[in-house]
C-alpha positions as CSV (number, residue, x, y, z in Angstrom):
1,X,65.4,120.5,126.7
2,X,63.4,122.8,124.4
3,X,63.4,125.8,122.8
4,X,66.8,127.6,123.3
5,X,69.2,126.9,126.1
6,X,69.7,128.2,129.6
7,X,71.0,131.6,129.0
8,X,74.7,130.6,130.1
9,X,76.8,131.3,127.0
10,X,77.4,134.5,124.8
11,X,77.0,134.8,121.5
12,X,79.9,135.1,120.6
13,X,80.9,131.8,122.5
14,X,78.3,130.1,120.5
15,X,80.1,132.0,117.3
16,X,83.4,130.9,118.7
17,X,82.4,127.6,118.4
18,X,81.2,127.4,115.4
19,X,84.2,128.9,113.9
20,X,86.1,126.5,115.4
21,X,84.4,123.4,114.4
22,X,84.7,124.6,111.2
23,X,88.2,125.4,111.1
24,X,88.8,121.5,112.7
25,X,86.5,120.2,109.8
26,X,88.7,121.9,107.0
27,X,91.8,120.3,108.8
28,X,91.0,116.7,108.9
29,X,90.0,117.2,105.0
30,X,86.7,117.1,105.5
31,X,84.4,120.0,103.2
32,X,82.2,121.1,106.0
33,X,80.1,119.8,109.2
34,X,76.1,118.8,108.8
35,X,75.3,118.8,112.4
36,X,71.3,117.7,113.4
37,X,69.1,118.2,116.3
38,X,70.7,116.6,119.5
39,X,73.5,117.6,122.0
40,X,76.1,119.1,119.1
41,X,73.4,121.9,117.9
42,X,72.8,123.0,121.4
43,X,76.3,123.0,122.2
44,X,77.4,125.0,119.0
45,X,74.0,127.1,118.7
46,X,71.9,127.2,121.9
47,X,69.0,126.2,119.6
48,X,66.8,122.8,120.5
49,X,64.0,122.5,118.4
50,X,61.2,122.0,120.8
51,X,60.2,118.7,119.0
52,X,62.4,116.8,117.0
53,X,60.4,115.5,113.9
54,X,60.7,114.3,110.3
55,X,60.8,117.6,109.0
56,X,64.6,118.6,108.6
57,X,66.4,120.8,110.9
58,X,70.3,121.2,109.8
59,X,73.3,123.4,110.3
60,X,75.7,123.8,107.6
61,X,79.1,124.8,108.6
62,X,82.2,125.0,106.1
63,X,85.2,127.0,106.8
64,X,85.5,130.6,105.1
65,X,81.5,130.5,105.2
66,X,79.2,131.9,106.7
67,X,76.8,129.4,109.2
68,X,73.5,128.1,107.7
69,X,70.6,126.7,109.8
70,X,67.8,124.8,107.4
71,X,64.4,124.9,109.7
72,X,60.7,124.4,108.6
73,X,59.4,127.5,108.4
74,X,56.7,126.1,111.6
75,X,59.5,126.0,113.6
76,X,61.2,129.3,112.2
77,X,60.4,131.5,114.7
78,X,62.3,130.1,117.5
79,X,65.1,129.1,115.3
80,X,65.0,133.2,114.5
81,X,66.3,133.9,118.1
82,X,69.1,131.2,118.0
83,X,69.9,132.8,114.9
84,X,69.7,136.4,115.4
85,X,71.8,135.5,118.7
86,X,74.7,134.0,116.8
87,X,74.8,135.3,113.5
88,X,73.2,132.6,112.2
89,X,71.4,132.8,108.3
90,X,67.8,130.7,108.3
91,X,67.1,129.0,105.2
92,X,63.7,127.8,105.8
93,X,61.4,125.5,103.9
94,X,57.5,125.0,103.5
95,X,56.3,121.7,103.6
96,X,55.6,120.0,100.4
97,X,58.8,121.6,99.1
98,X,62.4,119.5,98.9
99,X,64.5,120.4,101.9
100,X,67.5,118.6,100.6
101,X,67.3,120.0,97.4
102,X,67.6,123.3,99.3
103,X,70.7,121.9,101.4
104,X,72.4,120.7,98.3
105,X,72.8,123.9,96.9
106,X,74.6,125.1,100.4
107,X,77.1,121.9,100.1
108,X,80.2,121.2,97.8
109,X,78.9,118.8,95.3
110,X,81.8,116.3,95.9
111,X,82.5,116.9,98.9
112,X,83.1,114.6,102.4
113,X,81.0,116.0,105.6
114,X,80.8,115.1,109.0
115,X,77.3,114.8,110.2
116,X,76.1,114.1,113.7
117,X,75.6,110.7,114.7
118,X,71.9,111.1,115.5
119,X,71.1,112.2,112.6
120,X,67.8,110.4,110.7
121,X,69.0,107.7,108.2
122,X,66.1,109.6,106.0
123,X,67.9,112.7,106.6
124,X,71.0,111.7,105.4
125,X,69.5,109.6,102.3
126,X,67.6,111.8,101.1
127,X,70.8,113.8,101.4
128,X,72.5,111.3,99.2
129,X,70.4,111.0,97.0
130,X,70.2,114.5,96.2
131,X,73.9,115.0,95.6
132,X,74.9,111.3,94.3
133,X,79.0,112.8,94.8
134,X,79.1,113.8,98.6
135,X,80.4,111.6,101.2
136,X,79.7,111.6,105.1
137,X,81.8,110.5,108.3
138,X,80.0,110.2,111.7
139,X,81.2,113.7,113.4
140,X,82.7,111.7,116.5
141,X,84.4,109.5,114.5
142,X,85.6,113.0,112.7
143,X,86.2,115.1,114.8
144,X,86.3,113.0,118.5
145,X,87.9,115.9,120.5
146,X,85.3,118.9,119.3
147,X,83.7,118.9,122.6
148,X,86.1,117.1,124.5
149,X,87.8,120.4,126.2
150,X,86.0,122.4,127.9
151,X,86.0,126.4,129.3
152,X,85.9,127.4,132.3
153,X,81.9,128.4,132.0
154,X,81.9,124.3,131.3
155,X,83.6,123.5,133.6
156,X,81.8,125.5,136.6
157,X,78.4,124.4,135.4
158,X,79.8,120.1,135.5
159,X,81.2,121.3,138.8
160,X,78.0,122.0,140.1
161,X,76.2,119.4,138.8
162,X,79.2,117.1,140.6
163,X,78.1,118.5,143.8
164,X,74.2,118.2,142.9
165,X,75.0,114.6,142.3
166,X,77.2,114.1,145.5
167,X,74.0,115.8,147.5
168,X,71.8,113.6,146.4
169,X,74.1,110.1,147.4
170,X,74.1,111.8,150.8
171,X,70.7,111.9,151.4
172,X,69.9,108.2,149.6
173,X,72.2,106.9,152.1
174,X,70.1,107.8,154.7
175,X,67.1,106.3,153.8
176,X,66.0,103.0,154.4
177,X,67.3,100.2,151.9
178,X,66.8,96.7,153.3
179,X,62.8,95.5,152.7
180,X,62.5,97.8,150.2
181,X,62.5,97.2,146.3
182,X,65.2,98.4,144.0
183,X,63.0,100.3,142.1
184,X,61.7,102.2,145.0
185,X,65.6,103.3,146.1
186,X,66.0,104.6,142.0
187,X,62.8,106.5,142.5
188,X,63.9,108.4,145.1
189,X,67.7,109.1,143.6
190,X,65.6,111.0,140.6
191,X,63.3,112.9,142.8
192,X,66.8,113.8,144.7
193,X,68.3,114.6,141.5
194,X,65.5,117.0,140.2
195,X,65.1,118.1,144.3
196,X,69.0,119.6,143.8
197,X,69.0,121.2,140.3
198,X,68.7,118.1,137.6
199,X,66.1,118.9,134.6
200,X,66.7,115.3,133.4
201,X,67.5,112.2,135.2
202,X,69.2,110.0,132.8
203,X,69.6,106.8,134.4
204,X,69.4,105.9,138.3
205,X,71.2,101.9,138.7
206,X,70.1,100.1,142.5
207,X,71.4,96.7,141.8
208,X,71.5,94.8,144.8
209,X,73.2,91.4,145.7
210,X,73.6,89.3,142.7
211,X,72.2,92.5,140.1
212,X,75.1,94.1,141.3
213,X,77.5,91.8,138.9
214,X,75.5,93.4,135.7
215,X,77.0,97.1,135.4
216,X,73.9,98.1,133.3
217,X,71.5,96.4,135.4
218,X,67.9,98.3,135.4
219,X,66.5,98.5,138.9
220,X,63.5,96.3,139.4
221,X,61.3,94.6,141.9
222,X,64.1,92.8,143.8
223,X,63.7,93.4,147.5
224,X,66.7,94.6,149.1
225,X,68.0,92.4,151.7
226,X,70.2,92.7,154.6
227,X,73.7,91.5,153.6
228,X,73.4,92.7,150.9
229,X,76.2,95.0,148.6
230,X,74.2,97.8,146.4
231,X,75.8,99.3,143.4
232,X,74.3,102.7,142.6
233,X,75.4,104.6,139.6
234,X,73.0,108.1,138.8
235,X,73.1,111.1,136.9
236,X,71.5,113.6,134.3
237,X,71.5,117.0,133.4
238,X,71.4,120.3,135.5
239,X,71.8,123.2,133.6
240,X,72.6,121.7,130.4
241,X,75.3,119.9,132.0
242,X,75.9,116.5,132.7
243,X,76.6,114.7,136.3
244,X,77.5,110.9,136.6
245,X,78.8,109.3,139.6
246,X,79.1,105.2,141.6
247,X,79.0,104.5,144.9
248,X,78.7,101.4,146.2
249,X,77.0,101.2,149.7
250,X,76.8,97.7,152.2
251,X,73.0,97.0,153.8
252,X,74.0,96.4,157.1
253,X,77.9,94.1,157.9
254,X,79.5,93.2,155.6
255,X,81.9,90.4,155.0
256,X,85.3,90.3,154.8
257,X,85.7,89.4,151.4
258,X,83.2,92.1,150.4
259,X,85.5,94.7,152.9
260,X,88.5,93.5,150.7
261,X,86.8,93.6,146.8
262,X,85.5,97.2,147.9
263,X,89.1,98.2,148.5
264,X,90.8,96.8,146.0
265,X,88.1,99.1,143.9
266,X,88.6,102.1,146.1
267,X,92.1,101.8,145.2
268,X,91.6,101.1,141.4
269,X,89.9,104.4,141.5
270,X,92.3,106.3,143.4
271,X,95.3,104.8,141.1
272,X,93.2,105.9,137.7
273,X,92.7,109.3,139.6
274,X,96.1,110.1,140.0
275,X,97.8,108.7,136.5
276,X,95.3,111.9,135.5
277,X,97.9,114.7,133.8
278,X,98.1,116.8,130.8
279,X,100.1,114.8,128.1
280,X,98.9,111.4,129.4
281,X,97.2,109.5,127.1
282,X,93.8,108.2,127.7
283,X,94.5,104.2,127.6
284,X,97.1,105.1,130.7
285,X,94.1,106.0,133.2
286,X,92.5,102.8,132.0
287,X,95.7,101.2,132.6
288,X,96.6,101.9,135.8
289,X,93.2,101.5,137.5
290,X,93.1,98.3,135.7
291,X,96.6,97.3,137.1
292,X,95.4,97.2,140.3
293,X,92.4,95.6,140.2
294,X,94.6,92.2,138.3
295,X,97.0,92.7,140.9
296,X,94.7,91.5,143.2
297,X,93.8,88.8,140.8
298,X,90.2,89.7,139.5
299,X,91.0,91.2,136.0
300,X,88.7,89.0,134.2
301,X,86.0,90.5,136.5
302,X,86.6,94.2,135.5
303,X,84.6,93.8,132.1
304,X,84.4,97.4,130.7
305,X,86.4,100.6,130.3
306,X,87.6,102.7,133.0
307,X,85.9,105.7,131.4
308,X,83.9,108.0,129.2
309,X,83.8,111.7,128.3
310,X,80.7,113.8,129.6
311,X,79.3,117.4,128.9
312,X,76.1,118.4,127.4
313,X,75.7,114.6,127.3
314,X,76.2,111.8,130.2
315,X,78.2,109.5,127.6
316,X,81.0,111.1,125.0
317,X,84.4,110.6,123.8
318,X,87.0,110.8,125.2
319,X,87.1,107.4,126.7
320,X,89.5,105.8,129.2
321,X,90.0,102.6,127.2
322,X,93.2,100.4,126.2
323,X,94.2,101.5,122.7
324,X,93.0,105.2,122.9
325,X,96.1,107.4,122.7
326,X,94.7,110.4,122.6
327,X,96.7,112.9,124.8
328,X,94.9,114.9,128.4
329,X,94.6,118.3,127.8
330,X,93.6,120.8,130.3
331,X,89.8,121.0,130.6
332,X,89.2,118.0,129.3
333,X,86.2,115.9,131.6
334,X,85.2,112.0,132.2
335,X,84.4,109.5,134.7
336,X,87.4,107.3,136.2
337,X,84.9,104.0,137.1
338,X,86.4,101.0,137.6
339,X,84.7,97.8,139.0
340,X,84.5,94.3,140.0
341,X,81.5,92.1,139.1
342,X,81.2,88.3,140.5
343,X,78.7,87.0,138.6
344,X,75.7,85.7,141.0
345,X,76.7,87.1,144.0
346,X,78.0,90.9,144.2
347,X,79.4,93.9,142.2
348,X,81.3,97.1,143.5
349,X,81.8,100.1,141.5
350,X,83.2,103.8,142.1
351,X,82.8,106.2,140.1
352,X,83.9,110.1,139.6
353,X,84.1,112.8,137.5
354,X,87.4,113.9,137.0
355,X,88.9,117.0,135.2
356,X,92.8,117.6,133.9
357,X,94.2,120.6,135.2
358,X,97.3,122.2,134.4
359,X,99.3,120.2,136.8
360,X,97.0,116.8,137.1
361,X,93.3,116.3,137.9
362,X,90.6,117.6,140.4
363,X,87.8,115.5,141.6
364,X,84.3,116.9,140.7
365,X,82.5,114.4,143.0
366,X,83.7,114.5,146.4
367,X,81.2,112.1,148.8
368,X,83.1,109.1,150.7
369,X,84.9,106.2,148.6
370,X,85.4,104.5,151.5
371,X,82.4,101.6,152.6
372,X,79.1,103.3,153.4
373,X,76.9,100.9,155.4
374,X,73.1,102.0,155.3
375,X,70.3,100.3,157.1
């Protein structure tokens, strides 16, 4: 993503958003937000830098104040229309000057900051070392939930990058899988992905037969074979917004022990689905997905959470893990993916993206859950 983003938000969203991280910022004590180029600066500003370098590039927010954006004054002319667009004020800075002396005198001398977790370590250093007194908290450590809920212009935009997603599984599971290399099935989930609407492809996972038991696994030059399970897990971004979604499809019969593990998943899925409601906490959709699947005596074999948060990023809090207790809200979006991995011989996962609604959750994936066999 570079330069500014997709024109799909206002001004005065962007404004509103701002204002609102700021206000969150002064209530967990902290003196203001430092927020870097990456996925929090789009989603507050609309600006993306269209490289991200060792020059500094930082917005200041504190509560009561006015927004700052530091830039170098190269990239100051495309900051100017993020800034004239949300009433941001530039500060810029010429090389061979000190940008952090510059940012120091926009910051509380003593003060604790949350700063984005991608920012540079040199950024932050030289930070420090500029103003000995001030303290810093990663921002989603901070301030976890500042993206969490989203609008209804968030929500329609993840909708539709659901149902780019879902399009693309129904075409891959047409093609043909068996002779063919895993790496050749991922190729064409990212041409799908950019065929219906993605700008970014962020990860496409083909593990077949034994890969299948490694939930990260990268596809590579396996050959498919018949019999064999395939666990494929896809996503990116289409208009700035993120998709993610599991199916796991069978090359040709399968067994009956690999009918049985995909329905004991299916029904993991379907039980995490529906413990979604407002006022739930998070660790209760892990829970109940995760009740099932040790019901059917494989818990040691369901080795990660049952979720994760997604937006303007594929991966963000909140996450559908025992010991989270943060409450549902309305609005708020993440994946409900639970699996079961036997090591060195199969894996099934299924995966969608859910979102709480006043009354419960709605599915923003919507292709089969059931056992798709492919050829």
């Amino acid at each position: 993503m570079t330069g500014t983003a997709p024109v799909t938000f206002t001004a005065d969203d962007y404004r509103a958003r701002m204002e609102r991280a700021a206000r969150q910022a002064a209530e967990a004590g902290l003196a203001g937000l430092l927020v870097a180029p990456g996925p929090d600066l789009v989603w507050l500003t609309g600006y993306a830098p269209t490289a991200v370098t060792e020059r500094l590039t930082l917005l200041v927010l504190a509560a009561g104040r006015d927004p700052v954006l530091v830039v170098p004054t190269l990239e100051a002319p495309d900051a100017e229309r993020a800034a004239g667009a949300t009433a941001l004020n530039l500060r810029d800075w010429t090389d061979g000057k000190d940008p952090y002396a510059l940012t120091a005198g926009l910051l509380d001398a003593g003060g604790r900051f949350g700063i984005s977790d991608n920012t540079w370590a040199l950024h932050l250093l030289g930070l420090q070392s500029a103003l000995p007194g001030t303290s810093y908290a990663a921002l989603t450590d901070a301030l976890p939930m500042l993206r969490a809920v989203k609008d209804a212009a968030e929500l329609e935009l993840l909708a539709a990058a659901g149902a780019a997603a879902d399009a693309a599984f129904e075409e891959i599971r047409t093609v043909p899988f068996a002779g063919r290399r895993e790496s050749d099935v991922a190729a064409d989930l990212a041409a799908l992905l950019r065929r219906f609407g993605h700008s970014q492809v962020d990860f496409t996972i083909v593990a077949s037969g034994p890969n299948g038991a490694n939930p990260h696994h990268e596809a590579g030059d396996r050959v498919i074979e018949r019999g064999d399970m395939v666990v494929l897990d896809f996503g990116g971004l289409k208009d700035g917004y993120g998709s993610d979604t599991s199916r796991t499809v069978h090359v040709g019969e399968p067994t009956d022990e690999e009918r049985r593990v995909h329905e004991i998943v299916r029904e993991a899925q379907e039980a995490g689905f529906r413990a979604v409601r407002p006022g739930a906490a998070c660790q209760d959709v892990d829970r109940a997905a995760r009740a099932v699947i040790a019901r059917a005596g494989y818990a040691e074999h369901f080795i990660h959470r049952t979720g994760h948060g997604i937006g303007v990023t594929t991966h963000e809090p909140p996450y559908m893990i025992e010991g989270e207790e943060q409450s549902l809200v309305p609005g708020m979006c993440f994946s409900v993916e639970p699996g079961i991995y036997l090591p060195g011989r199969f894996g099934v996962r299924i995966e969608d993206i859910v979102t709480v609604t006043e009354d419960g959750g709605r599915r923003l994936n919507n292709t089969a859950r059931e056992m798709v066999i492919v050829d």
